[in-house]
Backbone as a ProteinNet text record, in pm:
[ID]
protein_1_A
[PRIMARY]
XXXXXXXXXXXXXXXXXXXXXXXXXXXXXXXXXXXXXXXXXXXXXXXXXXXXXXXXXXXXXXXXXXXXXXXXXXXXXXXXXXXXXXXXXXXXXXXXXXXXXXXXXXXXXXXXXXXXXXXXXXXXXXXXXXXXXXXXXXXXXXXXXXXXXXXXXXXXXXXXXXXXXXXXXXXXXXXXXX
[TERTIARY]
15585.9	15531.6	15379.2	15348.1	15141	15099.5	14961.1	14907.2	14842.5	14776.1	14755.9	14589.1	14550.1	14417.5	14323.2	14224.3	14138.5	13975.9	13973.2	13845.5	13717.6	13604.7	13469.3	13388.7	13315	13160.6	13064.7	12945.1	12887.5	12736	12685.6	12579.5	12445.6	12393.3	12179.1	12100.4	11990.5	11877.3	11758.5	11706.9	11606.8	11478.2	11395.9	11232	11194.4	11095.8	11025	10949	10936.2	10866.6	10960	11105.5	11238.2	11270	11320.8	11369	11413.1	11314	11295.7	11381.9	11322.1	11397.8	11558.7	11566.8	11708.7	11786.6	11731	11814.8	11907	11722.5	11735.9	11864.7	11854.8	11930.4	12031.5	12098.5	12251.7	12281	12170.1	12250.7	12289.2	12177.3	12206.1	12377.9	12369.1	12506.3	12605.2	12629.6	12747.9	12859.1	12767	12906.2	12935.5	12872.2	12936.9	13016.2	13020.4	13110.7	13269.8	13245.2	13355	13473.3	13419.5	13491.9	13583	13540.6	13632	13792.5	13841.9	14024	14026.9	14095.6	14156.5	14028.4	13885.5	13778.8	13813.2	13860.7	13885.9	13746.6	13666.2	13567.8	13456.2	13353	13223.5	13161.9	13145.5	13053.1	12935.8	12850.5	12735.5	12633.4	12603	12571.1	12394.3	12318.3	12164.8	12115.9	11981.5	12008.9	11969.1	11928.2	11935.3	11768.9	11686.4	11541.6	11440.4	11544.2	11523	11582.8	11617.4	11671.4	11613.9	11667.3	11668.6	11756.1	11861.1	11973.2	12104.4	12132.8	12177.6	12359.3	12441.3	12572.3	12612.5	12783.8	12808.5	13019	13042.5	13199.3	13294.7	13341.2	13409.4	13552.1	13597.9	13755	13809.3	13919.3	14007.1	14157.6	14227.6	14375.9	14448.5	14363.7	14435.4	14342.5	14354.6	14260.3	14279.4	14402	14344.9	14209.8	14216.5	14089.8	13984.9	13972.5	13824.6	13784.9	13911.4	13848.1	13790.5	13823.3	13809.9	13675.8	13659.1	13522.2	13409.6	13461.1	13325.8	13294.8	13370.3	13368.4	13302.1	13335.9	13286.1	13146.2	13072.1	12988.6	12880.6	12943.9	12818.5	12804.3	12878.5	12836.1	12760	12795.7	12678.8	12546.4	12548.5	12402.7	12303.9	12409.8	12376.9	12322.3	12420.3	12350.1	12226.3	12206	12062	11960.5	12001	11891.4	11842	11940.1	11879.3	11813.7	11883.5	11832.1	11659.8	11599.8	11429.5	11433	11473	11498.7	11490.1	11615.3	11661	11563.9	11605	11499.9	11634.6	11724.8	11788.8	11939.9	11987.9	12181.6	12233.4	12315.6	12386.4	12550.7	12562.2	12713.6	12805.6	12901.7	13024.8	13152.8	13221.1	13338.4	13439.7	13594.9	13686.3	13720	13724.8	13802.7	13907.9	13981.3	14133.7	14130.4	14242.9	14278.8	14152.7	14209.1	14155	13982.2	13874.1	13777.6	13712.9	13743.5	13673.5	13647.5	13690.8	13672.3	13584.2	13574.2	13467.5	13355.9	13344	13194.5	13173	13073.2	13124.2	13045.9	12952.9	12891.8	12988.4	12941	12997.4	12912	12778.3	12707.3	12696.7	12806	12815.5	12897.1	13027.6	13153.1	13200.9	13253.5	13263.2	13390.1	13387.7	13500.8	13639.7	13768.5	13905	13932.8	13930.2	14000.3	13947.5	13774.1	13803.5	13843.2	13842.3	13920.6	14040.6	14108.1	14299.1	14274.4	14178.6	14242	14178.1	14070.5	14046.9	14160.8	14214.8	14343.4	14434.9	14471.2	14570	14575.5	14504.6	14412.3	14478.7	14439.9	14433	14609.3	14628.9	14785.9	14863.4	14839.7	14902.7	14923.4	14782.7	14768.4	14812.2	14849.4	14891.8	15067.8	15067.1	15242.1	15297.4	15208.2	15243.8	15252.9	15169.1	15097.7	15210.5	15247.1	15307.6	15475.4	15463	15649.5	15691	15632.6	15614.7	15632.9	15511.4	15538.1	15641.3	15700.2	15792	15938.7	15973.9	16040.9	16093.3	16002.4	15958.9	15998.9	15941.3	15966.7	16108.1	16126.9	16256.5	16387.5	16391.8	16498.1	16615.5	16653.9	16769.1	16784.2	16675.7	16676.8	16749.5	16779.2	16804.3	16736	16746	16711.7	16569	16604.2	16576.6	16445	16498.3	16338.8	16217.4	16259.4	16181.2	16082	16183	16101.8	16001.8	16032.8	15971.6	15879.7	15870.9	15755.4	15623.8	15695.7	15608.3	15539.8	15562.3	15501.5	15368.4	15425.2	15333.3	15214.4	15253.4	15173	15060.6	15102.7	15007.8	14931.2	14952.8	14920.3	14784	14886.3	14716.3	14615	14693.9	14590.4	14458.1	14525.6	14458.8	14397.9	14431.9	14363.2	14226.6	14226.6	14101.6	14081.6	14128.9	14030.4	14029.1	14146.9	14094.9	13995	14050.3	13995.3	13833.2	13802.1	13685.4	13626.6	13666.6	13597.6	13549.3	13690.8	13707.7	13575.4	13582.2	13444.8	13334.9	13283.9	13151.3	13114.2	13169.8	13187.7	13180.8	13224.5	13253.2	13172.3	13087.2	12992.4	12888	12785.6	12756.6	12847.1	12965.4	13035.4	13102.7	13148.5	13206.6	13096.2	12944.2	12896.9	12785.3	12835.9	12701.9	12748.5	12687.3	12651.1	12733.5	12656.3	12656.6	12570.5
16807.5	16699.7	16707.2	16605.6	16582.5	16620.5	16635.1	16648.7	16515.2	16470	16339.3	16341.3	16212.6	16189.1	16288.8	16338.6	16386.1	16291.6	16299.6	16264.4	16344.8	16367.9	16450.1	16339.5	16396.1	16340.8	16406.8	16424.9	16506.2	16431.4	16455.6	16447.6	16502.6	16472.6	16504.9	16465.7	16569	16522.1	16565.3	16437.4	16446.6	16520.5	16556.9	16573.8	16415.9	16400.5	16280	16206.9	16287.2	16222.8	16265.5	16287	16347.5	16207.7	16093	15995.5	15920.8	15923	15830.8	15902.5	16036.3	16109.3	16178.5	16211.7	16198.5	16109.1	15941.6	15822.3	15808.5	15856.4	15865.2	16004.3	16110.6	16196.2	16154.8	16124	16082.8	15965.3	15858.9	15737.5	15839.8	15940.9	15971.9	16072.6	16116.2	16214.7	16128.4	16025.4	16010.7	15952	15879	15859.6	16031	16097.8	16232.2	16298.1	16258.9	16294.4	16227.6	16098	16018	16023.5	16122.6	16179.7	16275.1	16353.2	16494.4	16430.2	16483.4	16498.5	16516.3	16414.4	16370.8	16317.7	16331.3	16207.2	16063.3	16058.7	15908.6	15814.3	15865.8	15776.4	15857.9	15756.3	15759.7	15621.1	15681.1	15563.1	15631.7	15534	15656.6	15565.5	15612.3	15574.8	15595.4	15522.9	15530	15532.6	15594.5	15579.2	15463.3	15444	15347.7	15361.7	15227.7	15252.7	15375.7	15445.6	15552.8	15658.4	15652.1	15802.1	15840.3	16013	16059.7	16077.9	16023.5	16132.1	16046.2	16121.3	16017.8	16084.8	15987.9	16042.1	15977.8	16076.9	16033.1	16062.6	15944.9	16008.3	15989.9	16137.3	16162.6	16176.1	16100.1	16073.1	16142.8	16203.2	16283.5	16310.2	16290.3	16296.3	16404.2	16526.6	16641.2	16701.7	16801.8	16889.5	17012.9	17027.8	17121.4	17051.6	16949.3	16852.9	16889	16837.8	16861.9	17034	17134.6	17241.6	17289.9	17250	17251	17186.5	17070.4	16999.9	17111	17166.8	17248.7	17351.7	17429.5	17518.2	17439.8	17386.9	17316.5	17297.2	17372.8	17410.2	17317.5	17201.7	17039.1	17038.1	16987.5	16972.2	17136.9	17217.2	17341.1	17290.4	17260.5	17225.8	17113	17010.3	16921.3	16935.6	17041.9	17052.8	17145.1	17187.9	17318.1	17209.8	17132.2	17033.4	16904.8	16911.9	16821.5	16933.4	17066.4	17161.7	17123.6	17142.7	17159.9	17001.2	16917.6	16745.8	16775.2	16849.5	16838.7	16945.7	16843.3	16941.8	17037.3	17050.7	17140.8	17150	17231.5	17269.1	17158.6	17074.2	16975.3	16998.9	16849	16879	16865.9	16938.5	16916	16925	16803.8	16773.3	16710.9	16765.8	16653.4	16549.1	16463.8	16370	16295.5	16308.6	16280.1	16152	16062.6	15956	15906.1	15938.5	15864.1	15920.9	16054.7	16035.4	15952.5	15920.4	15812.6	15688.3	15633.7	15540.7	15517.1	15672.5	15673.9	15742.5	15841.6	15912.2	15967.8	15990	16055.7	16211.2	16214.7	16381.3	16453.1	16559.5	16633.1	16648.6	16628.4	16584.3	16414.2	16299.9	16198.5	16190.9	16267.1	16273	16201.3	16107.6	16123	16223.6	16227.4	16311.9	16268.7	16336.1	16296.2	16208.7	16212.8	16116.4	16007.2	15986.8	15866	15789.3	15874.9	15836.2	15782.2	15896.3	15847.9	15713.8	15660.7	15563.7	15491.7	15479.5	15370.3	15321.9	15416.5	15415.7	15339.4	15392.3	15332.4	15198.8	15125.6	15003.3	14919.3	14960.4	14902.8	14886.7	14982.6	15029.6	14935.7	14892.5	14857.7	14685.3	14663.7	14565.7	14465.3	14519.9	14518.3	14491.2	14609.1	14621.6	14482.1	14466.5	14321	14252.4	14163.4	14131	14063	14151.5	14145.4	14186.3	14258.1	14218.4	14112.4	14029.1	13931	13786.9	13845.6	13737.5	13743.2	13876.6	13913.2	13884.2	13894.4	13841.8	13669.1	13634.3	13477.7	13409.4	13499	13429	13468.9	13584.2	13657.9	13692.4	13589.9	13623.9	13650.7	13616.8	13654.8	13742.9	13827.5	13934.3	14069.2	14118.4	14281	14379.8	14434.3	14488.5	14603.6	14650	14743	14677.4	14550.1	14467	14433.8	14371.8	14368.3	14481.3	14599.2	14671.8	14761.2	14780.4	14799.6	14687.8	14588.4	14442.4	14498.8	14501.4	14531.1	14606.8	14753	14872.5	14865.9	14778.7	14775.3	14694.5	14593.9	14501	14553.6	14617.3	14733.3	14808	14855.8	15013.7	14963.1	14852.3	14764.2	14720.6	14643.2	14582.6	14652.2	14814.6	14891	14958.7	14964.4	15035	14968.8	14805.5	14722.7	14632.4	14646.5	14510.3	14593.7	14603.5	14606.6	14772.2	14855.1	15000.4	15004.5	14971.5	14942.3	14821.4	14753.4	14679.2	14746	14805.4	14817.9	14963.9	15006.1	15146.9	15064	14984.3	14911.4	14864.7	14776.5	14716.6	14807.6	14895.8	15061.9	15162.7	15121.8	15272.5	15326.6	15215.2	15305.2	15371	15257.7	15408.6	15507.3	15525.3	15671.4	15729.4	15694.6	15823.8	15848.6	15792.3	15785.4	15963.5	15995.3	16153	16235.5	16202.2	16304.8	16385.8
3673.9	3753.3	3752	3733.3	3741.3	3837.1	3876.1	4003.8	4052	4128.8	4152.7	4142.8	4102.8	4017.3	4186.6	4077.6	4188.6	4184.5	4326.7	4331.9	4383.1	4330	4351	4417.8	4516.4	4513.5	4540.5	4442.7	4432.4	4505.4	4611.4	4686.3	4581.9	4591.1	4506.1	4615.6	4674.4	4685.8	4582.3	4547.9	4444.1	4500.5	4422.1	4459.5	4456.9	4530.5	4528.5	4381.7	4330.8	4139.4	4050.8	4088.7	4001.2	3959.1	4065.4	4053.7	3911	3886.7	3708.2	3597.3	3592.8	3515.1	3533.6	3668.7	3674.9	3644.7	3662.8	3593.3	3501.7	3411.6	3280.3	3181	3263.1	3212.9	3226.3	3349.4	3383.7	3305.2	3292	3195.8	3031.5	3012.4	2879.2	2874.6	2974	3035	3011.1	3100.8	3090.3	2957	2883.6	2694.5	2698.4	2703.6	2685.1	2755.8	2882.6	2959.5	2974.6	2957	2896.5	2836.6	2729.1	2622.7	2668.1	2786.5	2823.5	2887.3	2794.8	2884.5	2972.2	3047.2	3176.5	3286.6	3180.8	3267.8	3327.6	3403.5	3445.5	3464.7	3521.8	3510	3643.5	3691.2	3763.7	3820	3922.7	3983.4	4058.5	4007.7	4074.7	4187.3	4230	4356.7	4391.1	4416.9	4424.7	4562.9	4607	4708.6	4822.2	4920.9	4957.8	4980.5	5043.1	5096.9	5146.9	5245.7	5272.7	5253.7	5148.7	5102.6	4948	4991.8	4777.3	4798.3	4857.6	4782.9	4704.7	4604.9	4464.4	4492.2	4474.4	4462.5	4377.4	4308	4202.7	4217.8	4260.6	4256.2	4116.6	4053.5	3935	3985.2	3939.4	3902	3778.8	3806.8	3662.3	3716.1	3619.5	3588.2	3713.6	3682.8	3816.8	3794.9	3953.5	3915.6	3844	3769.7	3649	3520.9	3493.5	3440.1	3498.8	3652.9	3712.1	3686.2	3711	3661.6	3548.2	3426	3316.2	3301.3	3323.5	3356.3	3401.1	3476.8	3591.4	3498.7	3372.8	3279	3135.3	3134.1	3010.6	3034.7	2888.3	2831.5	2884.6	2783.8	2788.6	2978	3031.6	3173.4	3235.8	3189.1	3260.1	3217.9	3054	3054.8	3105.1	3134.1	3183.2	3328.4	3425.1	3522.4	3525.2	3424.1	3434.7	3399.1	3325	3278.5	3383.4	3476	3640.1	3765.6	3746.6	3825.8	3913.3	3779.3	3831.3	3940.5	3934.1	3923	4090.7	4138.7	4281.6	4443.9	4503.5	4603.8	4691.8	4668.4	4723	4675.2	4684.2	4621.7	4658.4	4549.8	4579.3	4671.4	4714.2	4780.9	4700.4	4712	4572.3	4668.1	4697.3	4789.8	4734.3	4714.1	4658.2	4795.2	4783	4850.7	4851.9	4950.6	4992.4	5060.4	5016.4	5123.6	5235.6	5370.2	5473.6	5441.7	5402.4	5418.8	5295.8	5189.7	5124.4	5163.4	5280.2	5353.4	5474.9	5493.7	5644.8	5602.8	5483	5517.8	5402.2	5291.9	5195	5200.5	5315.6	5280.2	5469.5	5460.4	5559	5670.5	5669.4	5788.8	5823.8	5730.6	5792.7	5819	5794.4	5824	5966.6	6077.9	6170.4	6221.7	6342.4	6393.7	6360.9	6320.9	6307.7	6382.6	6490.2	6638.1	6617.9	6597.2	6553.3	6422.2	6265.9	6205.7	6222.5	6283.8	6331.3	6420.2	6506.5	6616.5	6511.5	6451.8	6348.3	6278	6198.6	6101	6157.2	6303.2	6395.1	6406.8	6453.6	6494	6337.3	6260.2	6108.9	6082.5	6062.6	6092.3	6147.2	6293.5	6380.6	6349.8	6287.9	6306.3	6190.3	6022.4	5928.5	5954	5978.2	6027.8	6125.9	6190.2	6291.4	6206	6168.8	6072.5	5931.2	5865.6	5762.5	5745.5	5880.7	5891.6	6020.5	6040.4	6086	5934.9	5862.9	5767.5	5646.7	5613	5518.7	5584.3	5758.1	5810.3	5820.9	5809.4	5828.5	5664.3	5598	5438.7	5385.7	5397.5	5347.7	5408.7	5522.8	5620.3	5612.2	5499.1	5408.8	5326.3	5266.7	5152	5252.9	5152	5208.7	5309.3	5395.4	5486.5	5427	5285.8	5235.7	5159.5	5107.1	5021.9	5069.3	5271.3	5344.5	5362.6	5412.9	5445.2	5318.4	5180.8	5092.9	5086.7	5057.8	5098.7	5180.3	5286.8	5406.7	5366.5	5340.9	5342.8	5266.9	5085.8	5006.5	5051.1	5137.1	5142.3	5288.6	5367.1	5460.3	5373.8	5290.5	5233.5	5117.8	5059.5	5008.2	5019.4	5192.8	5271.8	5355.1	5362.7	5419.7	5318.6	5209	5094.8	5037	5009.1	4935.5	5050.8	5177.7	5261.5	5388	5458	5594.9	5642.4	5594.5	5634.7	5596.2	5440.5	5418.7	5527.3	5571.8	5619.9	5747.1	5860.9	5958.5	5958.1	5825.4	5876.4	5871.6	5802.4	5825.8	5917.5	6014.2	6124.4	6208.8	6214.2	6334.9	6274.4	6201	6155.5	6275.8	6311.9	6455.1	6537.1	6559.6	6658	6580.1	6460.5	6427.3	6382.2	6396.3	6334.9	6463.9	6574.7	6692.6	6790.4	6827.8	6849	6743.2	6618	6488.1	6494.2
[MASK]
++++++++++++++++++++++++++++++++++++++++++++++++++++++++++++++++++++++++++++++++++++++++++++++++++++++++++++++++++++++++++++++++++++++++++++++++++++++++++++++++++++++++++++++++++

């Protein structure tokens, strides 16, 4: 049996005159990184007005891949060759489910509780929501289709619209006495 795709995000703070050239290295990095088995891909992340700090979340097949990755040769050199670049040890975090949605470093992290009542809220409100309308449309299908319906159609909804939304909207309060 596989392991399930892993996800990294790797936090950078730059030096202040790094900027340009770190760009430049990582655009030249990544066709090469591409290439490695079980690389799924990257999105990299810039920082905002007031910040240096550059993130980059790597996707791969399992994490026997991402380990293999962290050994492999080309990426050591790659990171010695951004080294001088950064003003301090980068963050290196896999991420699971519910925190890719609320925080991606560990000093923005908010607290669990309010993750969970966030989640809840979202949850609650999906489930109404959509077995209400799978009821309404399918009143006749199988007990078993409905409720498979439903589930997918929560689990999506909470996956590409509502959860992302619901942390933006609620970011002062899950990250207010951080």
């Amino acid at each position: 049996m596989q392991d399930a795709t892993v996800n990294i995000l790797i936090a950078r703070r730059l030096r202040p005159d790094a900027h340009e050239a770190f760009e430049q290295t990582v655009r030249d990095w990544i066709p090469r990184a591409v290439q490695f088995p079980g690389y799924l891909s990257v999105l990299m992340l810039r920082p905002g007005s007031h910040s240096d700090e550059y993130g980059a979340v790597l996707r791969f097949q399992t994490q026997q891949d991402w380990d293999k990755f962290q050994s492999w040769q080309d990426y050591k050199q790659f990171l010695e060759s951004i080294r001088p670049m950064l003003a301090d040890e980068p963050s290196v975090k896999p991420m699971h489910g519910l925190e890719a949605w609320f925080g991606p470093r560990d000093r923005m992290a908010p607290p669990r509780w309010k993750m969970a009542l966030l989640t809840w809220i979202g949850v609650c409100a999906m489930v109404f929501v959509f077995s209400r309308l799978v009821q309404s449309v399918g009143e006749f299908w199988p007990w078993w289709v409905r409720f498979l319906l439903t589930n997918t159609l929560v689990v999506a909804s909470l996956t590409w619209l509502v959860m992302p939304v619901l942390a933006k909207l609620s970011r002062s309060w899950l990250l207010a006495d951080k």
